[in-house]
C-alpha positions in Angstrom: 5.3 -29.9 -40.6 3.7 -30.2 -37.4 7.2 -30.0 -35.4 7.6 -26.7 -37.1 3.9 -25.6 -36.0 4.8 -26.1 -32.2 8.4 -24.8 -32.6 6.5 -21.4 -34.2 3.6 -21.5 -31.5 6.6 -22.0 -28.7 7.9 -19.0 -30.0 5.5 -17.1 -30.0 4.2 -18.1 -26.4 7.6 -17.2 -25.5 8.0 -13.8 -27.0 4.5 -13.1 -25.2 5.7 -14.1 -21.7 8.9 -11.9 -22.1 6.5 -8.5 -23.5 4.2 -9.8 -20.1 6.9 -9.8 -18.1 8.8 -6.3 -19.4 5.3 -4.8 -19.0 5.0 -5.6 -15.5 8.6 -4.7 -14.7 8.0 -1.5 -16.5 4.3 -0.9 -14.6 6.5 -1.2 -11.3 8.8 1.4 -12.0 6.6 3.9 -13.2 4.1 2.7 -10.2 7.3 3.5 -8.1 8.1 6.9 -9.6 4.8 8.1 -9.3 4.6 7.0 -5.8 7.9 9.4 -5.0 6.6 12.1 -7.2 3.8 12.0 -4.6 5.6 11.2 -1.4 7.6 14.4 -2.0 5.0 17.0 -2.9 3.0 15.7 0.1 6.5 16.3 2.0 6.7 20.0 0.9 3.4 20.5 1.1 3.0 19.2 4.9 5.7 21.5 5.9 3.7 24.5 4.7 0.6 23.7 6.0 1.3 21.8 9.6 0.6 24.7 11.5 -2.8 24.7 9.9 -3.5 21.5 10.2 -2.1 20.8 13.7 -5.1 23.2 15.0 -7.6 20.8 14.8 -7.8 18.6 18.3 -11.1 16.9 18.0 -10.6 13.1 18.1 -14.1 12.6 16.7 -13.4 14.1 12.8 -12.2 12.4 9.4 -9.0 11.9 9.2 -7.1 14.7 8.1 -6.5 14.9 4.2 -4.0 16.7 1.7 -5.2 17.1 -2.1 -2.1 16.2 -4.2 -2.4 16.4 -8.2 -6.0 15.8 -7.9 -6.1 12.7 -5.2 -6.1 13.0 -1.9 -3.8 11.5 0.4 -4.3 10.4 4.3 -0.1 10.4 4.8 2.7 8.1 4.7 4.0 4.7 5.5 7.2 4.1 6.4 8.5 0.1 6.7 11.8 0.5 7.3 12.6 -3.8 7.7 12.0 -3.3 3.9 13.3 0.5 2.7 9.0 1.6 1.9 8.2 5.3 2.1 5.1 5.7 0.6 2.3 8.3 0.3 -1.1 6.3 1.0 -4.4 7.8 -0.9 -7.3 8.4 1.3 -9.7 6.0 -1.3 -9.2 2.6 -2.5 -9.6 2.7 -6.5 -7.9 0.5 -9.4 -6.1 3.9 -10.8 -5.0 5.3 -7.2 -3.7 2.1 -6.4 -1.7 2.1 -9.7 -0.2 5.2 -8.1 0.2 4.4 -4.3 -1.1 2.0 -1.0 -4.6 3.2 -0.5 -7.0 3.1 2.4 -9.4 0.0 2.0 -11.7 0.8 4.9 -11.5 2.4 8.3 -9.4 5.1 10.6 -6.5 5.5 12.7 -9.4 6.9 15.0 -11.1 3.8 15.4 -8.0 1.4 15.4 -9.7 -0.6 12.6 -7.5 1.3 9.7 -6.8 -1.1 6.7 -4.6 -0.6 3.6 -4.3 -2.2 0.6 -1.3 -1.9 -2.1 -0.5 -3.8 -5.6 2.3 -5.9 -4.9 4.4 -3.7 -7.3 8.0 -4.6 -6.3 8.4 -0.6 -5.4 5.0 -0.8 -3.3 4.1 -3.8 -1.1 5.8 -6.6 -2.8 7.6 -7.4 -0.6 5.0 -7.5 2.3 5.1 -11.1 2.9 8.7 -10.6 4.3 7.8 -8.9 7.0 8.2 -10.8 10.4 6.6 -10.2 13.9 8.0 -7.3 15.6 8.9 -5.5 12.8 8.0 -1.2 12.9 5.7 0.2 10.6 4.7 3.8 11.0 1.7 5.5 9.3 2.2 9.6 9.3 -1.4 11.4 9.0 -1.0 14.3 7.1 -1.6 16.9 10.0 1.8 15.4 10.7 0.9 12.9 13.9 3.0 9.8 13.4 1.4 6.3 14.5 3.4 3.6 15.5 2.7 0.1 14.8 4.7 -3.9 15.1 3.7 -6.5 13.2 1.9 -9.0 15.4 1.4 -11.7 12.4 1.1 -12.5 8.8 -1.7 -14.5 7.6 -3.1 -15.5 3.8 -6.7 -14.6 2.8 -8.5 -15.7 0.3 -8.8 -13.4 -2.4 -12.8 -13.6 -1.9 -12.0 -13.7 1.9 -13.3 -10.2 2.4 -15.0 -10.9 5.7 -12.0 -12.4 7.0 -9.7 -9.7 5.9 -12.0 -7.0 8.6 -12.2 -9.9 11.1 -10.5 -9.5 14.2 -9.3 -6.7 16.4 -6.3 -5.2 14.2 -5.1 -1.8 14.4 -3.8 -2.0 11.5 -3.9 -4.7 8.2 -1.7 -3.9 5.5 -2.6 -6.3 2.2 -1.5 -7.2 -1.4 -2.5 -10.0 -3.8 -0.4 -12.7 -3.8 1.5 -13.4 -7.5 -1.3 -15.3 -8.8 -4.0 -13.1 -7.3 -5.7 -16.1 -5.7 -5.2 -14.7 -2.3 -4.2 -11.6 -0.3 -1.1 -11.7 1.5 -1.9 -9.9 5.1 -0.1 -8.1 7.9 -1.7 -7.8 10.7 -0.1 -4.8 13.3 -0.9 -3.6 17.3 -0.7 0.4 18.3 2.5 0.7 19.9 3.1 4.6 19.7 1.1 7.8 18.7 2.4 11.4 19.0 
């Protein structure tokens, strides 16, 4: 009788793992999808408004932002080492980042600009495979493109918050690691901006 009990309980610990681990295939796909939905509206978008946007000149403002289904987006990464194109919201929430990378804290302005992603297979997953050297380039909106190479890869604790704005980083890009114990963390120098 008791054999049976476990062999039931196994079961069913099993069937739960599998629904777990459909749901979270299926939350990175549509977490994907929604990402490109975005990506591309921002795209068409962008081309109708550059001209507009490419008026302003003063270093000192916001960065410039573009309303898209009701969020607003700062741009665009593009890691090519690992085929990412994605929008980037202006605000760090749990629902944006269910859509796309948001902005955590700072500004391209201040060289202190720091994004944060789920690590959704279509978003930045695959993060931890980046090496030094490696291009990632952030497109604001108004359509100026920022340049940046890797310069290291460290892990954070996930209550390391303080050490995730330490240093002098142009850029950090970040994602929980598959536990969520700790952040995975890219760390990238200003090579370019035009």
């Amino acid at each position: 009788m008791k054999g049976r009990r476990l062999m039931i309980t196994g079961g069913l610990c099993l069937m739960l793992a599998g629904l777990l681990c459909g749901y979270n295939l299926w939350d990175s796909a549509r977490a994907g999808s929604a990402a490109r939905d975005a990506l591309s509206a921002m795209q068409t978008e962008q081309a109708v408004r550059l001209p507009e946007l490419n008026a302003w000149t003063d270093i000192d403002r916001e960065m410039p932002l573009m309303e898209i289904d009701g969020r607003m987006y700062l741009g665009s990464l593009e890691i090519s080492a690992l085929d990412i194109n994605l929008p980037v919201l202006a605000e760090w929430s749990e629902a944006n980042a269910k859509i796309a990378p948001c902005r955590y804290i700072g500004s391209v302005y201040e060289d202190n600009l720091i994004i944060a992603g789920h690590n959704y297979r279509s978003h930045f997953g695959p993060l931890g495979s980046l090496e030094p050297g490696d291009e990632v380039i952030l497109y604001l909106s108004d359509g100026t493109r920022y340049a940046y190479a890797v310069s290291e890869l460290e892990t954070v604790a996930g209550t390391g918050l303080d050490d995730m704005q330490a240093g002098e980083w142009d850029l950090t890009l970040f994602t929980c690691t598959y536990g969520g114990q700790n952040r995975v963390t890219v760390r990238c120098v200003l090579q370019s901006e035009r």
